[in-house]
C-alpha positions in Angstrom: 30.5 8.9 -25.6 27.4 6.4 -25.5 23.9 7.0 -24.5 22.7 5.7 -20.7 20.5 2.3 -21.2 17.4 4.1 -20.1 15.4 1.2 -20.5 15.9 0.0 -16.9 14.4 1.9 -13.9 17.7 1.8 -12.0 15.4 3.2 -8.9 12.7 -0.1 -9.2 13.8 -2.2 -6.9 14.4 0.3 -4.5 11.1 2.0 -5.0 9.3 2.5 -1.1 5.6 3.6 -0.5 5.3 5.7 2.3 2.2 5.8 3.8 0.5 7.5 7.3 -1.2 5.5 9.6 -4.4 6.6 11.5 -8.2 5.6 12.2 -9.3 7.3 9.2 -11.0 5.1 6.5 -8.9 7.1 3.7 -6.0 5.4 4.9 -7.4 2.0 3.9 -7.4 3.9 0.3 -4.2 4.7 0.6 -2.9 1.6 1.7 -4.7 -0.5 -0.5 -3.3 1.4 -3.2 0.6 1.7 -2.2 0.4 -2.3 -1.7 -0.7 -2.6 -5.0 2.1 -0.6 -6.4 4.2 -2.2 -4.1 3.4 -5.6 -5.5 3.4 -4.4 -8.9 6.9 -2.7 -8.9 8.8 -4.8 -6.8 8.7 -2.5 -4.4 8.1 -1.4 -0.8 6.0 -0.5 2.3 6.8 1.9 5.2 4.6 2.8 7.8 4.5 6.1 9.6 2.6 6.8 12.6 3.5 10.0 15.2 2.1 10.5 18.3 1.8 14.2 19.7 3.6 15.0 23.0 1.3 15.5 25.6 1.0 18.8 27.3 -0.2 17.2 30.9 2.2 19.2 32.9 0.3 19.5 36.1 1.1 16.0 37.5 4.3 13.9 36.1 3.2 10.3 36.2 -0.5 11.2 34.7 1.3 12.7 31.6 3.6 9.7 31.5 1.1 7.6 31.6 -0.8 8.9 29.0 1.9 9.6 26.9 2.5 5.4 27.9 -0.9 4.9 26.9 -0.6 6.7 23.5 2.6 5.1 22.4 1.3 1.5 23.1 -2.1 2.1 21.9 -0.3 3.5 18.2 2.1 0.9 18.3 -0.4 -1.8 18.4 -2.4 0.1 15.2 1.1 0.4 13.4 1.5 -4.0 13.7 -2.3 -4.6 13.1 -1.3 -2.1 9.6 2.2 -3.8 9.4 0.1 -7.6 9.4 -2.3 -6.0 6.6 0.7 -4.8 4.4 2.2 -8.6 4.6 -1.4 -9.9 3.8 -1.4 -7.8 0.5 2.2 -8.2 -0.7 4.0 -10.9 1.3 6.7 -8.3 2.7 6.3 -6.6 6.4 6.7 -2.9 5.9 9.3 -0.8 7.5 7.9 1.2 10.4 8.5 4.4 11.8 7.2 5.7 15.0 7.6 8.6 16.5 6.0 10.7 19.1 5.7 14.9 18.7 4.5 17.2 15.8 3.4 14.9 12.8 4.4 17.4 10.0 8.0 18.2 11.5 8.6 14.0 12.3 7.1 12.8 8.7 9.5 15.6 7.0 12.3 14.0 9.0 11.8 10.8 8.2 11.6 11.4 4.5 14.8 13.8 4.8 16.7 10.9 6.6 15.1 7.7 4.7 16.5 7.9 1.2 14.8 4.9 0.0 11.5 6.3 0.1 10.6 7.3 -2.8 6.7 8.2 -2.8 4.7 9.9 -0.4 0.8 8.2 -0.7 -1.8 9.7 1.3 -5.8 9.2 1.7 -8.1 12.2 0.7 -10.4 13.0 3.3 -13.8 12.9 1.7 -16.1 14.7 4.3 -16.8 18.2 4.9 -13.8 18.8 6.9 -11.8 19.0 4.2 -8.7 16.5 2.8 -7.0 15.8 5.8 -4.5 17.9 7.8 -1.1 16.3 5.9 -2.6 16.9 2.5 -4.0 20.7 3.4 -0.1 21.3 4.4 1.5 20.1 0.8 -0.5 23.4 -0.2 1.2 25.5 2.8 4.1 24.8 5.8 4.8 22.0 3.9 5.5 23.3 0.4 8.3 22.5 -1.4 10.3 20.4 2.1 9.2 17.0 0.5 11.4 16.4 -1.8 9.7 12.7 -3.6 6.2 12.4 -5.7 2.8 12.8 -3.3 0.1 10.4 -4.7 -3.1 11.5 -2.9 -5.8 8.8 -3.5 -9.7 9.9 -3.2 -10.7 8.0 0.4 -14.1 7.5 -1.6 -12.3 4.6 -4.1 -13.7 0.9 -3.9 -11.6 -1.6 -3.5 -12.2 -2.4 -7.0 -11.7 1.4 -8.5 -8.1 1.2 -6.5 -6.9 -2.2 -8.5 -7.9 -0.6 -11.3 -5.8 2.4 -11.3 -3.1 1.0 -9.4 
């Protein structure tokens, strides 16, 4: 019986960097440094972005509104992200909204998007710590992502990032 050729990365071409989208100037770290990868394997972007559910109850239409307002306002941040991600590598990203908990929707969409294959998050570099997703790796979220986490310092220069990616 021979030996598997384990000189190709049969998984290269399909390799996808998942990363969150918010406000948060660690993100920019992250994405800077999953485009980079990206463009250096031959791989991927996604984007993820959730929305929480809004708990107006009191009057319908104001809690549909504002759950309207939330949805366009983070759909408009995922395409302004999306046009950065083609900037950097030349390829629009895969995107993947969705409105409730963040924690339970980002687990889902890594359960039911085999292609991605790493998880790359920004490091909060305040005093409120490293950011809510990266806190839960630690706890709820232990051991239910199932691909590599790369957690990139939110402090990184541009410069610092290409050199390490």
């Amino acid at each position: 019986m021979s030996e598997p050729d384990l000189s190709q990365d049969p998984f290269q071409d399909a390799r996808t960097f998942l990363v969150v989208v918010d406000r948060s100037e660690e993100m920019k770290a992250a994405l800077r440094y999953a485009c980079r990868r990206a463009a250096h394997t031959g791989g991927a972007i996604a984007l993820f972005h959730a929305v929480p559910q809004t708990e107006f109850h009191h009057f319908k239409t104001i809690g549909e509104l504002m759950d309207h307002e939330a949805r366009t306002e983070a759909e408009r941040r995922l395409q302004q992200v999306a046009g950065e991600v083609h900037r950097q590598i030349g390829k629009f990203p895969d995107l993947y909204f969705r409105q409730g908990d963040a924690l339970l929707e980002l687990t889902k969409v890594i359960e039911e998007t085999p292609s991605i294959s790493v998880l790359v998050l920004g490091a909060g570099t305040g005093t409120e710590g490293p950011g809510p997703i990266i806190s839960a790796l630690s706890g709820k979220l232990a051991g239910k992502i199932n691909i590599p986490v790369t957690i990139v310092p939110g402090d990184l220069t541009p410069a610092q990032i290409d050199a390490v990616s």
